[in-house]
C-alpha positions, 0 to 999 in steps of 0.5 A, spaced: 629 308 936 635 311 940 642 311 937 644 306 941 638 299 940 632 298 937 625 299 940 621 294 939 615 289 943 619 284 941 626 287 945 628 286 951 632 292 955 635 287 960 638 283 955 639 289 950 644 293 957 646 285 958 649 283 951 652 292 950 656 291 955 659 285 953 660 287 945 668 290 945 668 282 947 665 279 942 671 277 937 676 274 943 676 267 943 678 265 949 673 270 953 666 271 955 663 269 948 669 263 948 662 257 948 659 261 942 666 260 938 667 253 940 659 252 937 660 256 932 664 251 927 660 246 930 652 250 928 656 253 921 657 246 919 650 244 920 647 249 916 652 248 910 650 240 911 642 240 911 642 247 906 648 243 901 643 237 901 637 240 900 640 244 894 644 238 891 650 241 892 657 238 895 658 241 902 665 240 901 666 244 895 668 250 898 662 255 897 656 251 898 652 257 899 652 260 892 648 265 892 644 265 897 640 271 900 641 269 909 638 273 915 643 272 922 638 275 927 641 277 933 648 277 929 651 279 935 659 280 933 658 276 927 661 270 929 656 267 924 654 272 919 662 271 918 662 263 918 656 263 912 658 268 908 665 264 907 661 258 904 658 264 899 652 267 902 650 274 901 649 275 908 645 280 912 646 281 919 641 286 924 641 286 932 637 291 936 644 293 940 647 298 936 655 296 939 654 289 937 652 291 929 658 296 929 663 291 932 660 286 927 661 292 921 669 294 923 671 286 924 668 284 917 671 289 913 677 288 917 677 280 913 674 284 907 667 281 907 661 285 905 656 283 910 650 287 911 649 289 918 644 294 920 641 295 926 634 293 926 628 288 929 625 283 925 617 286 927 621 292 922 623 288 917 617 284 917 614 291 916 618 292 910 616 286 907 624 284 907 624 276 904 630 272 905 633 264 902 634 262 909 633 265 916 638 264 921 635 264 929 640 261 933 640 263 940 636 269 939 628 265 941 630 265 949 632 272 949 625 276 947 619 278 949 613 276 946 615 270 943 609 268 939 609 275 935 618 274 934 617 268 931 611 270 926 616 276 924 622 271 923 616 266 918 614 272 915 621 274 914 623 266 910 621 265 903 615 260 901 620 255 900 625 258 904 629 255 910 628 257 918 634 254 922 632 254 930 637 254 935 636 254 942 635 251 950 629 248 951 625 249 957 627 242 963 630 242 969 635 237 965 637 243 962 636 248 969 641 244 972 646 243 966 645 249 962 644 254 967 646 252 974 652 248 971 654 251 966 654 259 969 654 257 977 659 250 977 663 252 971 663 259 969 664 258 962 658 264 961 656 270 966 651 269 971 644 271 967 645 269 961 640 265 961 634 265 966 629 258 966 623 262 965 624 264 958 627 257 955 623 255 949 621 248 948 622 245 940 614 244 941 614 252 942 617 254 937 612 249 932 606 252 935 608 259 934 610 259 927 604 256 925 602 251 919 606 254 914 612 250 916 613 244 916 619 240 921 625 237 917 630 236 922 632 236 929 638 235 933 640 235 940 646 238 941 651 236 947 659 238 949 663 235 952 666 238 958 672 235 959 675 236 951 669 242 950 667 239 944 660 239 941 656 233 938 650 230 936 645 227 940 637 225 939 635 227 946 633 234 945 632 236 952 637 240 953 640 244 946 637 243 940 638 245 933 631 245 928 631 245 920 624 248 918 621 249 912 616 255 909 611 251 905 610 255 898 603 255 899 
């Protein structure tokens, strides 16, 4: 490890330079990060549903997530470890860029959350034998290496019983054409390479690779619209998806 990102199999310098030069940007809306803010409502509200119905808990109240011990993996600037810990979670952030985690750090004090970042990768938590109510993967999978050892970290990470929440892109032209060549060339609404084709996962993907001991609960397209810059659901999820799995007890 340096002291300034983690060294790790599943860790990617390219992506690791990319995100650290971007890192003082994290917190202005209306910047490069502007699509994570706009997504972030949106994700936070999926998680506070799907958790708050499996709980038996009301997603309206205003801390559905109670005690709930969460990881963020690639937190980034805490624009979602900061949302979940508003509903009541006891969140643990970790990214592998050290600039993100203090970024991350300086802005929750500043709102008076007690979020734990740490500079970490999930293969170090996996070592440590760290277990969690719920993992958080959103936007991370298309930035790794070795995804198949990443996601068998992530599940190792989630207690049996526990939940995994997936976000990403998945692998089609559909999602070339729009989430990379529209998105990034046509619009700009990201910088160029921020995502590259080879490395989009498919929702299969990630099944496969977590292996038998979880099972599916959900999955949802998501889809923006470009005029107004909202986001909705859809059941086509050929382009961003968001999946719900369960850790089997056994």
């Amino acid at each position: 490890m340096t002291s300034t990102q983690v060294s790790a199999p599943s860790v990617d310098p390219q992506e690791v330079a990319y995100y650290e030069r971007l890192a003082h940007l994290w917190w202005d809306a209306e910047g490069p990060f502007w699509p994570l803010h706009a997504l972030n409502g949106f994700r936070a509200n999926y998680i506070r549903e799907r958790l708050a119905a499996d709980l038996g808990r009301d997603p309206a109240s205003e801390r559905p997530l109670e005690g709930l011990r969460v990881l963020d993996i690639g937190c980034g600037g805490g624009i979602l470890s900061e949302s979940i810990a508003r509903l009541g979670a006891r969140v643990t952030g970790v990214d592998v860029t050290q600039k993100n985690v203090s970024v991350a750090r300086l802005h929750a004090e500043s709102g008076g959350l007690a979020i734990d970042y740490r500079l970490a990768s999930v293969d170090q938590l996996a070592a440590e034998g760290a277990r969690f109510d719920v993992v958080l993967n959103m936007e991370v999978v298309e930035h790794v290496d070795r995804l198949p050892e990443f996601l068998a970290d992530c599940g190792r990470l989630v207690e049996p019983g526990g939940k995994l929440f997936v976000a990403s892109i998945n692998r089609t032209w559909a999602a070339y054409a729009i989430a990379i060549l529209g998105a990034e060339y046509v619009l700009r609404w990201l910088p160029r390479g921020t995502h590259h084709y080879r490395k989009l996962v498919a929702p299969g993907e990630v099944r496969r690779y977590l292996g038998d001991g979880f099972v599916q609960l959900h999955g949802t397209g998501v889809r923006i619209n470009p005029l107004t810059r909202r986001f909705s659901y859809t059941r086509w999820l050929g382009v961003n998806y968001m999946l719900l799995l369960q850790r089997q007890e056994s």
